[in-house]
C-alpha positions in Angstrom: 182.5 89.2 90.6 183.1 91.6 93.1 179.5 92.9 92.9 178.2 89.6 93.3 180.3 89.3 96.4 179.2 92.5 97.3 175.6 91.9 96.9 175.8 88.2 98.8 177.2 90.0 101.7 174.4 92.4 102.2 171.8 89.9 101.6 173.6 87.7 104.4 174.1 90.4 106.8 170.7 91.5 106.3 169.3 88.1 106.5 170.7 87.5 110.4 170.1 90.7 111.9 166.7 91.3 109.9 165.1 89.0 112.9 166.4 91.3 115.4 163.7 94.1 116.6 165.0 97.5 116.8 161.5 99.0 119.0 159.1 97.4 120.7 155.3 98.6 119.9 153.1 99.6 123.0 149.5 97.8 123.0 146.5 97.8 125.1 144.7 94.4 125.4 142.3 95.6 122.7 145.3 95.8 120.2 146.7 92.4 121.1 143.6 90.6 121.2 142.7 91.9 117.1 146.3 90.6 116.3 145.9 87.2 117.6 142.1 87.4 115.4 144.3 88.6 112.6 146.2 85.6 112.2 144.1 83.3 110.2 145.4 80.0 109.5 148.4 79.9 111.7 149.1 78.3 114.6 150.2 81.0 117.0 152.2 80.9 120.3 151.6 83.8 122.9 153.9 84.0 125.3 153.2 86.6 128.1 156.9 87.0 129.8 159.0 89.9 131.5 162.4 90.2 132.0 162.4 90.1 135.7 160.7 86.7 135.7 163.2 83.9 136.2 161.3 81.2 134.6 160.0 83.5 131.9 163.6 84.2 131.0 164.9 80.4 131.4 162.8 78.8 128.6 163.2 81.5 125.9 165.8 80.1 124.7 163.4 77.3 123.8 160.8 79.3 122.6 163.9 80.8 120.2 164.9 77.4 119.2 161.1 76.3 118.0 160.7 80.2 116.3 163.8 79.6 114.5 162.8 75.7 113.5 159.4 77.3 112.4 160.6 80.4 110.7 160.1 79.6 107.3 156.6 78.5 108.1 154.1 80.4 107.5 151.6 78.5 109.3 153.1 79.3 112.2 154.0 82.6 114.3 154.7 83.2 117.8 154.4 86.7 119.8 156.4 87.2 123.0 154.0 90.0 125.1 156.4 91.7 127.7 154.7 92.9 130.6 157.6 94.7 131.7 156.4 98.8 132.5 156.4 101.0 129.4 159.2 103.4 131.6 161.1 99.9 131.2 160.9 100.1 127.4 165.0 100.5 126.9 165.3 97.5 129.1 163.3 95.1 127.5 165.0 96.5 123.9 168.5 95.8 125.7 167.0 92.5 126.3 165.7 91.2 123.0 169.1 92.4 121.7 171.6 90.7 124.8 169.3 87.3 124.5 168.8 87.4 120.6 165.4 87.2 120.5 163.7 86.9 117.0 160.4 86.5 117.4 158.1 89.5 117.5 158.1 91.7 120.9 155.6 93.8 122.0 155.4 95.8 125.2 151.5 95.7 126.9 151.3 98.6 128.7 147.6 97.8 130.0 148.7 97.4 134.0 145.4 99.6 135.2 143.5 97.2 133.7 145.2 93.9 134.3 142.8 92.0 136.5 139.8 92.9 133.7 141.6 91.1 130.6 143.8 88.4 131.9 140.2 86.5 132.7 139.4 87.0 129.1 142.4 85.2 127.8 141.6 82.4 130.5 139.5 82.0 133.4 142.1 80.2 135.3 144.9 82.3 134.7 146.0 84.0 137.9 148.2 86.7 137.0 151.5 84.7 137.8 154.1 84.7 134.5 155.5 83.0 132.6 151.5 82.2 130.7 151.5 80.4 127.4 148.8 79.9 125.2 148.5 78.9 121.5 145.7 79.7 118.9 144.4 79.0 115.8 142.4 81.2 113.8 141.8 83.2 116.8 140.4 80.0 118.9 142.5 79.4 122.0 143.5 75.4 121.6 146.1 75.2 124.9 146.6 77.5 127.8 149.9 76.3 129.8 150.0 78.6 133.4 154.0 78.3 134.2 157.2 77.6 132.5 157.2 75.6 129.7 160.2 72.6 128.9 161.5 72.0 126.0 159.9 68.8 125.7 156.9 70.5 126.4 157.1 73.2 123.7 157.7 71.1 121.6 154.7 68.5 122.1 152.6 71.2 121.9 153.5 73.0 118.9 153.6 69.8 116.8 150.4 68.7 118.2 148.6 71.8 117.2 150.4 72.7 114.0 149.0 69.9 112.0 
């Protein structure tokens, strides 16, 4: 029995922090825009955010709430790009650990380079942030230029998730 008990506990405590991220991985454009082809048959939410952004930080939490609704879904994945500087790296780490964010983080370090690929995700993206934009099998279906509510989110996802 103990063993049992023993064995339940890891499997819980490795259950709630296994969502955590411990690093952040550095990517160019090039690397971000194979993962979004990569993900065939899923509905996939990009958010491009940094932690200095006020309304990039104020809906998280609702991009949290619909990762965690969607976790066990695996038509469904969403990527939070920070485009915080890479000497902020500790920061945005301190970050996804103070604000308990589970979905997957990465860090693009392509700043040089910034006004070449932000037209290829969509011509009328401007540079501003918070951008969201959501894809299916590596086909851009929404592109939503500010903060998103959690009304909106929501619509959203379900709409495109069928």
């Amino acid at each position: 029995m103990k063993n049992l008990i023993k064995i339940l506990f890891i499997f819980l405590f490795c259950s709630v922090f296994k969502a955590q991220q411990t690093d952040v991985s550095v990517i160019k454009y090039e690397d971000l825009e194979k993962r979004i082809q990569q993900e065939k048959d899923k509905l996939l939410v990009v958010n491009f955010w940094s932690t200095t952004c006020g309304p990039c930080v104020k809906e998280l939490p609702y991009f949290m709430e619909e990762n965690s609704k969607y976790s066990d879904n695996q038509e469904f994945k969403m990527i939070l790009v920070s485009l915080d500087r890479l000497a902020d790296k500790e920061r945005v780490l301190k970050f996804i650990k103070n604000k308990n964010l589970t979905a997957e983080v990465l860090l693009l370090d392509d700043i040089k380079r910034m006004n070449t690929w932000i037209l290829r995700f969509d011509k009328d993206w401007d540079g501003n942030i918070p951008v969201t934009l959501f894809y299916k099998n590596g086909t851009k279906l929404h592109f939503n230029d500010g903060e998103m509510s959690k009304e909106e989110l929501e619509k959203t996802i379900k709409e495109n998730l069928q």
